[in-house]
MIBA-770119 format. One record per residue (C-alpha): residue number from 1; residue in three letters; x, y, z. Coordinates in steps of 0.2 Angstrom, whole numbers, padded with zeros to 4 digits. Example, Ala and Ser with C-alpha at 12.3 -4.5 7.8 and 13.67 -1.06 7.14 Angstrom:
REM residues 2
<rec 1,ALA,<0062,-0022,0039>>
<rec 2,SER,<0068,-0005,0036>>
//
This chain:
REM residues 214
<rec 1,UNK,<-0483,-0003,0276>>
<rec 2,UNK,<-0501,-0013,0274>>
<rec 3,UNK,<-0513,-0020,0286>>
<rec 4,UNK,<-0506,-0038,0286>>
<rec 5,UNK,<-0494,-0029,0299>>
<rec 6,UNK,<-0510,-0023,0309>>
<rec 7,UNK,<-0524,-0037,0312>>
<rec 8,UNK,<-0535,-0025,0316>>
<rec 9,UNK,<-0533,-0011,0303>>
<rec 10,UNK,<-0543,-0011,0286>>
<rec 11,UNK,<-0533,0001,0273>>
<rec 12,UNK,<-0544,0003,0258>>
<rec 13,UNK,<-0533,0001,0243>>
<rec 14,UNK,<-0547,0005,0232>>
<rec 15,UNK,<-0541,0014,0216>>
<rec 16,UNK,<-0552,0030,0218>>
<rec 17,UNK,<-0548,0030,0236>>
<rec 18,UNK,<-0530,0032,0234>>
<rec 19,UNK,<-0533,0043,0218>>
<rec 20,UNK,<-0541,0054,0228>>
<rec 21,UNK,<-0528,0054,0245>>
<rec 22,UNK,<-0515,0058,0230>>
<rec 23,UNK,<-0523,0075,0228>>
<rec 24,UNK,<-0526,0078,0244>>
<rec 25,UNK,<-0509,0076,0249>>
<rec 26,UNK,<-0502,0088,0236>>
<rec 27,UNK,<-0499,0106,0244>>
<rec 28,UNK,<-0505,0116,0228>>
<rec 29,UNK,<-0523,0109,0231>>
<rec 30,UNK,<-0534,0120,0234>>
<rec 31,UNK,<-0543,0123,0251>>
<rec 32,UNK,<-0561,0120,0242>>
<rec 33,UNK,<-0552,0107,0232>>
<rec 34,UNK,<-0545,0098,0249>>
<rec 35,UNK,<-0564,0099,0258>>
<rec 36,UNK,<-0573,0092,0243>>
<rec 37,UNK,<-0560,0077,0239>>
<rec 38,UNK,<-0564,0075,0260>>
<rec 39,UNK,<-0580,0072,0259>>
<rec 40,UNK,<-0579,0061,0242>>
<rec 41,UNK,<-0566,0050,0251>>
<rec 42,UNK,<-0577,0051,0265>>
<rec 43,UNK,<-0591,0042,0256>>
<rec 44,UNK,<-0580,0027,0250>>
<rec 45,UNK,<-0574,0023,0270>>
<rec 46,UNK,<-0590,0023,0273>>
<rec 47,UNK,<-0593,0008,0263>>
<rec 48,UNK,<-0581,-0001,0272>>
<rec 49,UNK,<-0584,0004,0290>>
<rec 50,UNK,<-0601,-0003,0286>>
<rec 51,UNK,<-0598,-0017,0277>>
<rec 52,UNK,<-0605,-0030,0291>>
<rec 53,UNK,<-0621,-0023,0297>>
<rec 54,UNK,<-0633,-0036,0298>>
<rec 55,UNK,<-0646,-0037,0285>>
<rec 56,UNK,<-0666,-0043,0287>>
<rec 57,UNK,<-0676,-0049,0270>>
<rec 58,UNK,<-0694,-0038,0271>>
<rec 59,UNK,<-0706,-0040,0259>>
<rec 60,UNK,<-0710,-0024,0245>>
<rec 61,UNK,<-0719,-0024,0228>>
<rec 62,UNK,<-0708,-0018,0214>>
<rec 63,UNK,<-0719,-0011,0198>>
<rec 64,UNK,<-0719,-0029,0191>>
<rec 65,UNK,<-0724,-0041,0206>>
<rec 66,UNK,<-0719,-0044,0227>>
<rec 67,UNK,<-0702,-0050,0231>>
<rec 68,UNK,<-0693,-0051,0248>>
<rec 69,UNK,<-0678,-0039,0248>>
<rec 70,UNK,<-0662,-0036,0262>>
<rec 71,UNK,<-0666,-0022,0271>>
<rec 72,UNK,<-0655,-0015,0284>>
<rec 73,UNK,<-0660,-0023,0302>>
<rec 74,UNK,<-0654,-0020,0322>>
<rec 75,UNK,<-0640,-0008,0328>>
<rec 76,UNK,<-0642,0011,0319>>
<rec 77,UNK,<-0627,0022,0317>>
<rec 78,UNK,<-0618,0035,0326>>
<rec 79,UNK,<-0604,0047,0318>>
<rec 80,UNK,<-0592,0054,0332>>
<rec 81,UNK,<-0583,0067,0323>>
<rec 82,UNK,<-0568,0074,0332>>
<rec 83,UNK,<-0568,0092,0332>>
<rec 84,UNK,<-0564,0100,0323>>
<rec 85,UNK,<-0556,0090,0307>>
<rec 86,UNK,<-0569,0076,0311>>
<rec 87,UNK,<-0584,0087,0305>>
<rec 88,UNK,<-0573,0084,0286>>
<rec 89,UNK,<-0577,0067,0285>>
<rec 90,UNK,<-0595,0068,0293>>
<rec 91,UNK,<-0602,0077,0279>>
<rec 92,UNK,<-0598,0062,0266>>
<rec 93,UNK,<-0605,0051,0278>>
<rec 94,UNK,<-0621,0057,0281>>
<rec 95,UNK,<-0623,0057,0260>>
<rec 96,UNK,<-0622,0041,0263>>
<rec 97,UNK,<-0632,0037,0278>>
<rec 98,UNK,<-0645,0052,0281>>
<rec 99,UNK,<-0654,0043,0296>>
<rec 100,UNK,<-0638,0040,0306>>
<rec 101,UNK,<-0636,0051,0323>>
<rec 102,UNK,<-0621,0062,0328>>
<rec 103,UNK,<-0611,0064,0344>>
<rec 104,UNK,<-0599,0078,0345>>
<rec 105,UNK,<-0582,0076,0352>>
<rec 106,UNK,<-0573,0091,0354>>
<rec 107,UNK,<-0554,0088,0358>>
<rec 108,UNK,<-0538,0097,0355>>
<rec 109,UNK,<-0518,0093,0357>>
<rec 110,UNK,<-0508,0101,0368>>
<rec 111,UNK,<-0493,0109,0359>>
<rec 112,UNK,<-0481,0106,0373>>
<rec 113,UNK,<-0489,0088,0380>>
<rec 114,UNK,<-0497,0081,0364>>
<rec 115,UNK,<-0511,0075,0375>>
<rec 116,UNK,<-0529,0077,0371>>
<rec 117,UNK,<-0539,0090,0381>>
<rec 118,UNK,<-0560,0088,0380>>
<rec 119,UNK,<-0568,0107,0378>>
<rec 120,UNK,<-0586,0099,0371>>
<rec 121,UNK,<-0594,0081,0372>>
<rec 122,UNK,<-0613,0080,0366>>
<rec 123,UNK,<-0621,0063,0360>>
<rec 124,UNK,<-0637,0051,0359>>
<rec 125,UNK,<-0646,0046,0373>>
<rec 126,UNK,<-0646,0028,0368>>
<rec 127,UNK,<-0627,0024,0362>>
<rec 128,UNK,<-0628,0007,0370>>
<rec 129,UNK,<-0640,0002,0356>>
<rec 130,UNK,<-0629,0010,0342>>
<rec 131,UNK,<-0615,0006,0331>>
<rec 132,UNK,<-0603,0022,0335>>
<rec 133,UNK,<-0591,0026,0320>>
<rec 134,UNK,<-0577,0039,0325>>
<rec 135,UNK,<-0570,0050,0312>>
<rec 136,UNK,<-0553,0059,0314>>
<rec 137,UNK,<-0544,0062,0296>>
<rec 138,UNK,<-0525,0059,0306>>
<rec 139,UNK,<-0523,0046,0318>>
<rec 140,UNK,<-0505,0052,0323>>
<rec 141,UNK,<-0501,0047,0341>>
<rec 142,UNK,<-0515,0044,0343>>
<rec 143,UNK,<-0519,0055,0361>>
<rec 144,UNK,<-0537,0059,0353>>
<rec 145,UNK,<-0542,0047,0348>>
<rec 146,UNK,<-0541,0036,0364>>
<rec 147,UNK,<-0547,0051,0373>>
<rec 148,UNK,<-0563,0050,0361>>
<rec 149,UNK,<-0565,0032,0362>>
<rec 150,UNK,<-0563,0033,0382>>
<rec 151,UNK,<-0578,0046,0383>>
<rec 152,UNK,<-0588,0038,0372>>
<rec 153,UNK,<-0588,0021,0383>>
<rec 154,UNK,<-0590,0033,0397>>
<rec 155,UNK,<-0607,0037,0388>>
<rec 156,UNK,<-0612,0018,0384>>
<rec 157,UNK,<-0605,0014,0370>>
<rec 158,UNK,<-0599,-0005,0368>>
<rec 159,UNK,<-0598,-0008,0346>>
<rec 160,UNK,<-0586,0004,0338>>
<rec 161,UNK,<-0575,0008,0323>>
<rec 162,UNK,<-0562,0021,0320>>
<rec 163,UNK,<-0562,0028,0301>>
<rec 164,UNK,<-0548,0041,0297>>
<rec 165,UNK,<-0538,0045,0280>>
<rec 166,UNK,<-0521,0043,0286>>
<rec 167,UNK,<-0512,0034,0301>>
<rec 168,UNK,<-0495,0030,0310>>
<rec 169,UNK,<-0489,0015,0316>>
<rec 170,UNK,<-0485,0021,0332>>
<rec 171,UNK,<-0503,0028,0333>>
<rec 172,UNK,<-0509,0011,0329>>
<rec 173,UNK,<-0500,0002,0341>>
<rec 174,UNK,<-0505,0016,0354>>
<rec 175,UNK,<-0522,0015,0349>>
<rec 176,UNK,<-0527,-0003,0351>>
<rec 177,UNK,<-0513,-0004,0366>>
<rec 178,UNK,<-0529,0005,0374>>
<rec 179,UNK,<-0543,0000,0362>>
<rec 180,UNK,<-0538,-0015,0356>>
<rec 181,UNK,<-0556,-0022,0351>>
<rec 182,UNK,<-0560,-0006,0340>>
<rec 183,UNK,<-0555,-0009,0321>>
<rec 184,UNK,<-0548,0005,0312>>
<rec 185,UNK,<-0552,0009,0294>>
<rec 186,UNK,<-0538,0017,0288>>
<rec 187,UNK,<-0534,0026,0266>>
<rec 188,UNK,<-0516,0021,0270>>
<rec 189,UNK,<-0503,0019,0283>>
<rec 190,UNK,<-0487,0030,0283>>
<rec 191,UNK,<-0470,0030,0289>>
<rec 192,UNK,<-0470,0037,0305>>
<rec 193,UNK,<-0472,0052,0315>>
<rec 194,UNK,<-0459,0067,0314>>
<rec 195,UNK,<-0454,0075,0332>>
<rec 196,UNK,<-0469,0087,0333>>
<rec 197,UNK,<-0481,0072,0331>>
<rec 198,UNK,<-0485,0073,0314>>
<rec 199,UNK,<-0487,0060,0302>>
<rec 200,UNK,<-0475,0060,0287>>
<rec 201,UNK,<-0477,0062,0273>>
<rec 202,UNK,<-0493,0064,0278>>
<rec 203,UNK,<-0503,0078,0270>>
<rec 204,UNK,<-0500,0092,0282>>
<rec 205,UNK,<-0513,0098,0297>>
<rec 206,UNK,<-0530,0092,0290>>
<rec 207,UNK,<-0540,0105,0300>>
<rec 208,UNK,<-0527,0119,0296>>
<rec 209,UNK,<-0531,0114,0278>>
<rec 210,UNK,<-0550,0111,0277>>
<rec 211,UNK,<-0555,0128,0285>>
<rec 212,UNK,<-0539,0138,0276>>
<rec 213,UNK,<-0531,0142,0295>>
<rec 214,UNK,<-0513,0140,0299>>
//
């Protein structure tokens, strides 16, 4: 399945990107082996989730003479990981942009409901005036991430995108049934979901896996 069958999804079909998910889909990796290829492949959605911030020509001196040069210009970032599997992905993307601001989310599934229920929220003063990335590794049904998106309009923010590693159609379809003007940057989209909400094939609980629990 591709993103021709989701407008508003992005799947990154980047060699090294599905390289990577590869291994991290494999059970005999490693729990160390899992959180660094995170935080690798982390790094390369990044790229994407921030491929159209606007860009402002300054002027600087190299060692041989002035030139104007694109410098990054108006809305700065905000990574909304999901606890806890969200703090995976922040880690790459901060690598990547040291300056960007964090707002915690901290949400958990229901084993019985599969709805999302919020134990911790924490963020920026000023989201309004920020770009918010929100960062799940699994968009399964997607209860979360809604629930994530809800509370982080309910704390002004308007420009939004969702990054995760894997997600399901029906997650999709759920997700932007309620969110529909939030893109999604996505490392692939699987089948489906199996009866206990999890996506297959998938690559198993991504928190469970990252932090060696069960």
């Amino acid at each position: 399945m591709s993103s021709l069958d989701f407008p508003q999804v992005t799947v990154i079909d980047h060699p090294l990107v599905q390289h990577k998910l590869t291994i991290m889909r494999d059970k005999s990796t490693s729990t160390a082996g899992f959180r660094q290829l995170l935080r690798e492949i982390a790094m390369l959605l990044c790229y994407e989730a921030t491929r159209d911030l606007t860009l402002e020509m300054v002027e600087i001196e190299t060692p041989l003479m002035p030139m104007r040069a694109p410098m990054l210009s108006g809305k700065k970032l905000v990574f909304a990981p999901i606890l806890r599997a969200g703090e995976g992905l922040l880690d790459g993307m901060l690598d990547l942009v040291p300056a960007a601001r964090v707002a915690h989310v901290g949400l958990y599934r229901d084993p019985k409901t599969l709805s999302a229920v919020e134990y911790y929220f924490k963020a920026p003063d000023d989201m309004g005036d920020r770009r918010v990335i929100v960062l799940d590794p699994m968009l399964a049904t997607a209860n979360s991430a809604i629930a994530a998106v809800d509370r982080l309009k309910e704390a002004g923010s308007t420009d939004m995108r969702f990054v995760c590693l894997l997600a399901a159609p029906e997650g999709i379809d759920n997700f932007h049934g309620h969110h529909p003007e939030v893109p999604i940057v996505t490392a692939a989209i699987d089948e489906a979901l199996n009866d206990h909400g999890y996506i297959v094939p998938g690559l198993g609980d991504a928190g469970d896996r990252m932090f060696g629990t069960k």
